[in-house]
C-alpha positions in Angstrom: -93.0 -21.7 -18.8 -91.4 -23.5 -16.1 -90.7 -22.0 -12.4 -87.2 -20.3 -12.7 -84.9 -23.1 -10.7 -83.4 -21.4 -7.2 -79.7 -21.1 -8.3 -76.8 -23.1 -7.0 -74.2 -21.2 -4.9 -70.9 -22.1 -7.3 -68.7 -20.9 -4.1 -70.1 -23.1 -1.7 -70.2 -26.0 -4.1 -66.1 -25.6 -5.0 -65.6 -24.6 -1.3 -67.2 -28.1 0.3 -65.7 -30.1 -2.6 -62.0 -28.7 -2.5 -62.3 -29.5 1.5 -63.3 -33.0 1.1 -60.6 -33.7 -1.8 -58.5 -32.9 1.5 -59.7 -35.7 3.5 -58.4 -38.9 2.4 -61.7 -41.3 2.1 -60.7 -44.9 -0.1 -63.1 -47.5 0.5 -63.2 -48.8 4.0 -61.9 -45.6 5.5 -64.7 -43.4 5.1 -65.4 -42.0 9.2 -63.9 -38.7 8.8 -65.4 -37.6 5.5 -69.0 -38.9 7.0 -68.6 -36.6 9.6 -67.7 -33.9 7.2 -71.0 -34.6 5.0 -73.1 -34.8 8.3 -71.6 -31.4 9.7 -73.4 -29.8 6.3 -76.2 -31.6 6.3 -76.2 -29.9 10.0 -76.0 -26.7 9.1 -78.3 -26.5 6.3 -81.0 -28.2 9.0 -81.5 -31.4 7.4 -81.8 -34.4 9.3 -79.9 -37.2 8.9 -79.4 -40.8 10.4 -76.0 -42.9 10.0 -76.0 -46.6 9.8 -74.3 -48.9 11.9 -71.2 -48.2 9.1 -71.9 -44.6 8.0 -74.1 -44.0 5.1 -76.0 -40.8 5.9 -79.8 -41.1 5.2 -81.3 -37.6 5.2 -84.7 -36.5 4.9 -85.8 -33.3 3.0 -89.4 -33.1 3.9 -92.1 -32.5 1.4 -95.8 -31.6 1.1 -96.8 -35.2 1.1 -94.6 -38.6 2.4 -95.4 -41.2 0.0 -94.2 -41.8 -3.0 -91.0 -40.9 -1.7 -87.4 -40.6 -3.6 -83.9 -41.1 -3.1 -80.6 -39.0 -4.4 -77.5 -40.9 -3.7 -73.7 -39.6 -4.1 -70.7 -41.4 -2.6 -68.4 -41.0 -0.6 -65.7 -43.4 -0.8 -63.2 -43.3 -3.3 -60.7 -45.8 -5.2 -57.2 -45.9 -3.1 -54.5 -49.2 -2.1 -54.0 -51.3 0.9 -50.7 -53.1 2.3 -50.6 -56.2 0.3 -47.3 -57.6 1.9 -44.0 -55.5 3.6 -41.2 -56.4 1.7 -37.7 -57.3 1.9 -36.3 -54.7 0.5 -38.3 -52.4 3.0 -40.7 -51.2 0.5 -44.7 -52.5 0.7 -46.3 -54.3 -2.0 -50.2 -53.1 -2.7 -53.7 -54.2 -3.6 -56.0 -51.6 -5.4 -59.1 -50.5 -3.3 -61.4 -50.3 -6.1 -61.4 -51.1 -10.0 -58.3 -48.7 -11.2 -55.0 -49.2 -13.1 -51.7 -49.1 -11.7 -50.6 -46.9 -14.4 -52.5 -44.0 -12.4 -50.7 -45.3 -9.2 -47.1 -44.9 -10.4 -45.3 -41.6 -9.4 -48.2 -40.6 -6.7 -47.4 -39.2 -3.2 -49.5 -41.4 -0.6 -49.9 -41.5 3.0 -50.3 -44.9 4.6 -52.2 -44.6 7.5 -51.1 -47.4 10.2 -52.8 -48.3 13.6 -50.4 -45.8 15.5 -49.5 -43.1 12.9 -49.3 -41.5 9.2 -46.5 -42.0 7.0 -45.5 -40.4 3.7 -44.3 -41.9 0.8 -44.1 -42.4 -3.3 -45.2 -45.1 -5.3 -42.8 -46.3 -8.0 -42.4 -49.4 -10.2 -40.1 -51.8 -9.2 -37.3 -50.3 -11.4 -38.0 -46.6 -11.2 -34.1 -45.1 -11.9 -33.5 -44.6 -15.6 -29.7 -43.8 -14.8 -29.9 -47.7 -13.1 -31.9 -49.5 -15.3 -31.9 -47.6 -18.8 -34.2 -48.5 -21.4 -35.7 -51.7 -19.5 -37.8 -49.3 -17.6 -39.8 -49.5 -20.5 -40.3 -52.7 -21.0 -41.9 -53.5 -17.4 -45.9 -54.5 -17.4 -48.3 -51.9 -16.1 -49.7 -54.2 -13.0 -50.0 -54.0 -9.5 -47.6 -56.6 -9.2 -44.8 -54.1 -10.6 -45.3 -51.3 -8.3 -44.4 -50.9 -4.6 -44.3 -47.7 -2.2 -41.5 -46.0 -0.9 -41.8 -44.5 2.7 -40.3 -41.4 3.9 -38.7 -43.4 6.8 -35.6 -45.4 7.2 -37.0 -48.6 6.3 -34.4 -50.6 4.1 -35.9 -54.4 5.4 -39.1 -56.0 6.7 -38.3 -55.7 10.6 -37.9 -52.4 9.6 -41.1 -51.8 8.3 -42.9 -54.3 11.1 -40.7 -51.7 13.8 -42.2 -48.4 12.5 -46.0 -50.2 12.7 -46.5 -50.8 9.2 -49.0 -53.8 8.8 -50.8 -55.9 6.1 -54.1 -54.0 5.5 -53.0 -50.2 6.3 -55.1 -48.1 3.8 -53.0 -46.4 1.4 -54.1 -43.0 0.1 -53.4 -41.1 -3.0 -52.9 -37.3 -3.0 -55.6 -35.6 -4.5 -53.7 -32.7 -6.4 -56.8 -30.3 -6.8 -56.3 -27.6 -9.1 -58.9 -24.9 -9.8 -58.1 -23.0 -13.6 -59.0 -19.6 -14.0 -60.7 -21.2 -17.3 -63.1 -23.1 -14.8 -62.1 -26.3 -14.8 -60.6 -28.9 -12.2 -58.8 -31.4 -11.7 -58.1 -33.6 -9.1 -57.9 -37.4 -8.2 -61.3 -38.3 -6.7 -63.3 -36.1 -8.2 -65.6 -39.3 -8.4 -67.3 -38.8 -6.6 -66.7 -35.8 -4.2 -67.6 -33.8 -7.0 -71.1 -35.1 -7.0 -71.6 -34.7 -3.5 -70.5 -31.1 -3.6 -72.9 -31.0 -6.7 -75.9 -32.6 -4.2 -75.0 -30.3 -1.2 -75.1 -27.2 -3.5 -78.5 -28.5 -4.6 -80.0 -29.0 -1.5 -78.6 -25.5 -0.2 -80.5 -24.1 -3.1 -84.1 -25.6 -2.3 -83.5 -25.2 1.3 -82.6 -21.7 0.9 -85.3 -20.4 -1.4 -87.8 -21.3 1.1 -89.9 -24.2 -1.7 -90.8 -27.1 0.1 -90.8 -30.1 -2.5 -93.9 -32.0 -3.3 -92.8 -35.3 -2.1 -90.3 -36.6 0.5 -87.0 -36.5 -0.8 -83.9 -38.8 1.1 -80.4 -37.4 0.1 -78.0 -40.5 0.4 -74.0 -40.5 1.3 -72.6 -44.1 0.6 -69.4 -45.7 1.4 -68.5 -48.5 -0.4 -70.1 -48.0 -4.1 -66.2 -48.2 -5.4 -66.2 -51.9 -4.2 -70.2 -52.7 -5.1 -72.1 -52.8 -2.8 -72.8 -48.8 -1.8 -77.0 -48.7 -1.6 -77.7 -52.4 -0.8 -78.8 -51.5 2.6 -79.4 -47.6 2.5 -82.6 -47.1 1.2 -86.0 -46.5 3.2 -88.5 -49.0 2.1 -90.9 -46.8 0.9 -88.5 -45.4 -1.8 -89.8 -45.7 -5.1 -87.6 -43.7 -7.2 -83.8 -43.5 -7.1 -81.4 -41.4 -9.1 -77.8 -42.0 -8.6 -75.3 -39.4 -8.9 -71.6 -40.2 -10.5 -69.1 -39.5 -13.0 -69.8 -39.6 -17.1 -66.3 -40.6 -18.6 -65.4 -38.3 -21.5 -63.8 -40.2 -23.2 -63.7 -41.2 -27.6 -66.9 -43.4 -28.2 -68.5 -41.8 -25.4 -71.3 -38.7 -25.2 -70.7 -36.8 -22.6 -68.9 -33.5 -21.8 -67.0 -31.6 -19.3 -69.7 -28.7 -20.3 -72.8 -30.2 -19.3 -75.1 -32.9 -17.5 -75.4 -36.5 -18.6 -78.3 -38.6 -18.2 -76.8 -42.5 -18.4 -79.4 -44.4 -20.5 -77.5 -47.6 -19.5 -74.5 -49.5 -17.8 -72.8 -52.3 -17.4 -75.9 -53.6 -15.6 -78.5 -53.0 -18.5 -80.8 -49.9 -19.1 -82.4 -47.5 -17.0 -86.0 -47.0 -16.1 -87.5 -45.5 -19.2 -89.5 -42.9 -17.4 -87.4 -41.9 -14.9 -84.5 -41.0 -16.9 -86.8 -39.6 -19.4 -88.1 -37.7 -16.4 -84.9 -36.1 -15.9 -84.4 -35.5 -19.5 -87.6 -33.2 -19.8 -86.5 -31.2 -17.0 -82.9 -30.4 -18.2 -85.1 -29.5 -22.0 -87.9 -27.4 -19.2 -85.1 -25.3 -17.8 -82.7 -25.0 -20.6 -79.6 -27.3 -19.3 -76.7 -28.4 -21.1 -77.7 -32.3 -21.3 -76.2 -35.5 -22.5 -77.7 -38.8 -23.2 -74.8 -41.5 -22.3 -73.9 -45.1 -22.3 -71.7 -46.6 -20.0 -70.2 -49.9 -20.8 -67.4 -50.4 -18.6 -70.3 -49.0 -15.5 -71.9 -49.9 -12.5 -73.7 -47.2 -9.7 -75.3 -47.1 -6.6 -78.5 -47.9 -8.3 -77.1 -51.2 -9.8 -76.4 -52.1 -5.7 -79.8 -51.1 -5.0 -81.8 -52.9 -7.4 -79.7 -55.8 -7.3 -80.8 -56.0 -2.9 -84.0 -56.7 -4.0 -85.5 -53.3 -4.4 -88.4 -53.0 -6.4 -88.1 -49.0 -7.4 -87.3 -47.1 -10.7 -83.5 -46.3 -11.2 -81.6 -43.4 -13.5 -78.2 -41.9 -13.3 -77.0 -38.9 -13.7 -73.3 -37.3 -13.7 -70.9 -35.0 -14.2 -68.9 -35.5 -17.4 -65.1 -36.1 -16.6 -62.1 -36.8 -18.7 -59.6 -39.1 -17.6 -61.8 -41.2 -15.1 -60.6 -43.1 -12.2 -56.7 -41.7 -13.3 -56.0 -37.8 -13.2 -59.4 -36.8 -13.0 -60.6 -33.4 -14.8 -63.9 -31.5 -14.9 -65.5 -27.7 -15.6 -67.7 -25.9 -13.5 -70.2 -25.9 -16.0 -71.1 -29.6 -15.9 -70.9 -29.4 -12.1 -73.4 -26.1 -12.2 -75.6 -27.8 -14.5 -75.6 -31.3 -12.6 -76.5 -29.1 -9.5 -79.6 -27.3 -11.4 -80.8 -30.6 -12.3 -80.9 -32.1 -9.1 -82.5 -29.0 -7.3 -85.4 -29.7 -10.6 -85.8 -33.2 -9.6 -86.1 -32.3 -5.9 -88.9 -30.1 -6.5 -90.7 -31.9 -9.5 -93.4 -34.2 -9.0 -93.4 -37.7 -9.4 -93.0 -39.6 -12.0 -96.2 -41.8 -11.3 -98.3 -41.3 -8.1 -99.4 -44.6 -8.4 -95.6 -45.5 -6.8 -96.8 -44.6 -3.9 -98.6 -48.5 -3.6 -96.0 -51.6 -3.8 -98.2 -53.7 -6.3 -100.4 -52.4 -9.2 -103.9 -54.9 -9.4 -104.9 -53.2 -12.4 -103.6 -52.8 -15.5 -105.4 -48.9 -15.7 -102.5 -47.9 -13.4 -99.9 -48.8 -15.1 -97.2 -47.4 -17.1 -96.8 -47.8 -20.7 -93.5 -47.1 -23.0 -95.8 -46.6 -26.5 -98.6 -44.0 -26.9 -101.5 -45.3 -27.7 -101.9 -44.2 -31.0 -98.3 -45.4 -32.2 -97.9 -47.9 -35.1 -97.1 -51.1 -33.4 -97.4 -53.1 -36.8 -94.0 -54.2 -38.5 -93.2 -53.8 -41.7 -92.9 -57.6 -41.7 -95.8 -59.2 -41.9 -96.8 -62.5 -39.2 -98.8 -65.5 -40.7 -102.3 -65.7 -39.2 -102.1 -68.1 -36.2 -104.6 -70.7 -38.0 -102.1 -71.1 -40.9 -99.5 -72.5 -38.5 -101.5 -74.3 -36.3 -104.5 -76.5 -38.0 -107.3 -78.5 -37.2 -105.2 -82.2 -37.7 -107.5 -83.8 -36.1 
């Protein structure tokens, strides 16, 4: 029987993720919610470095340093910039991130300038039914067709250019969490603040119950995964494994559930490591988790960014299933408690092959393979002998 799993603090984990749904974070603007993440990290006693643009690289020691693994959540989300300040006084905007306008309309924002914060709404260009009647509904759902209003008096551009408003201000959307008696939440952002709360409450867990993992563990905070390129230049060398941490859609043709983890088989950028997600599978079965098996079509992650810098280490996914992605976000506690569980398994299992720990294999011995030995690797259909095709002509 597996070693009961320490257990997640569910307080802590709503706690840390209903503060950072408070602190506006859209790709690009990230500084105060690093400083957030690194304040925990502080008090749990982890250590941490920042690179020169803020991902936090912690270290959770374990018995031995090599083969090491990585956890990565991010912390940038999808938001707007200024695209252009307007005639009429109102600001055109470019999405940070890959979302749809259609989640944009009707949002309260604050557009953060060089000097100062300003509130306003975003509305499509024809947004009074009492003006514009039933063409309202004929408009196109695009960026092109929405603009912000600020709570100022701002009725032309030399308005807008006197109050400080410039091309590039971040725009960000309110958040709107609500947490249901029923135990589930909703919010914008919830990817992926709520797998950072998930990986905090994790790491409180091990660190807490006094089990010191088996291998060297580095908890990652990106920045820009919502714009591509979050782990390019995050990882430690040594890293062999990496499991990325996001949100599983719940959505019609798709798997996963608000109820429990999902292990993503494959994305937008192809599969996922066999073992390694296979890995995480047999742990979620070991301890009795509500788990998923997913495929993401519409999908890239932080481990896409990773493997595509040039890193030679095994990738998987897992994430908390969500409905309405990247729009009004929803979740339960249960998928975020059982994504938690997961993670503190992972931190405290082995790894996956011990023969990681080296760069380069020079024998075959040490390698992996997909296929037990004994499995039928015959087809049914049969293969002409090779001296049937090619004969002796000569």
């Amino acid at each position: 029987m597996s070693e009961r799993l320490p257990e997640p603090d569910l307080d802590y984990l709503k706690r840390v993720l209903l503060e950072m749904l408070a602190i506006p974070s859209p790709t690009g603007f990230t500084d105060t919610i690093v400083r957030y993440v690194a304040e925990r990290l502080d008090e749990l006693g982890i250590p941490f470095e920042l690179t020169r643009r803020g991902t936090i690289r912690a270290t959770l020691k374990g018995r031995q340093a090599t083969p090491d693994r990585a956890v990565s959540a991010h912390l940038d989300t999808i938001g707007a910039s200024v695209r252009q300040l307007q005639d009429n006084g109102r600001l055109a905007l470019a999405p940070v991130g890959c979302w749809s306008s259609r989640f944009a309309e009707g949002s309260r924002v604050s557009v953060f300038t060089d000097t100062g914060v300003f509130r306003g709404s975003v509305l499509p260009l024809m947004a009074s039914g009492h003006a514009f009647n039933t063409a309202i509904d004929q408009m196109p759902i695009s960026w092109d067709h929405v603009e912000v209003r600020l709570d100022a008096y701002c009725a032309t551009r030399a308005d807008c250019e006197a109050l400080g408003v410039s091309i590039g201000d971040f725009v960000a959307f309110d958040p709107l969490p609500e947490f249901t008696e029923s135990g589930h939440i909703s919010a914008r952002h919830l990817d992926d603040k709520a797998g950072v709360a998930a990986l905090l409450a994790a790491l409180k867990a091990v660190v807490e119950s006094g089990r010191q993992p088996l291998i060297d563990c580095h908890p990652l905070f990106t920045i820009t995964e919502e714009t591509g390129s979050g782990a390019a230049g995050a990882l430690p060398w040594d890293v062999s494994e990496f499991v990325g941490i996001d949100i599983a859609p719940v959505a019609p043709g798709q798997a996963s559930s608000e109820h429990a983890v999902s292990v993503a088989m494959q994305d937008s950028s192809g599969p996922y490591d066999y073992h390694l997600s296979r890995h995480l599978l047999k742990l979620a079965g070991d301890h009795d988790l509500p788990v998923r098996r997913d495929l993401f079509r519409y999908y890239f992650s932080d481990a896409h960014s990773a493997v595509t810098a040039g890193h030679d280490i095994r990738t998987a996914l897992v994430a908390f299933g969500c409905d309405a992605t990247h729009g009004y976000e929803r979740t339960h506690i249960d998928s975020l408690a059982a994504l938690s569980r997961l993670l503190s398994a992972y931190l405290l299992s082995p790894p996956v092959f011990a023969s990681d720990s080296q760069p380069a294999n020079t024998s075959l011995e040490r390698f992996s393979h997909q296929l037990e030995h004994d499995a039928q690797m015959e087809s049914d259909t049969r293969v002409p002998a090779v001296d049937s095709l090619v004969g002796n002509k000569g």
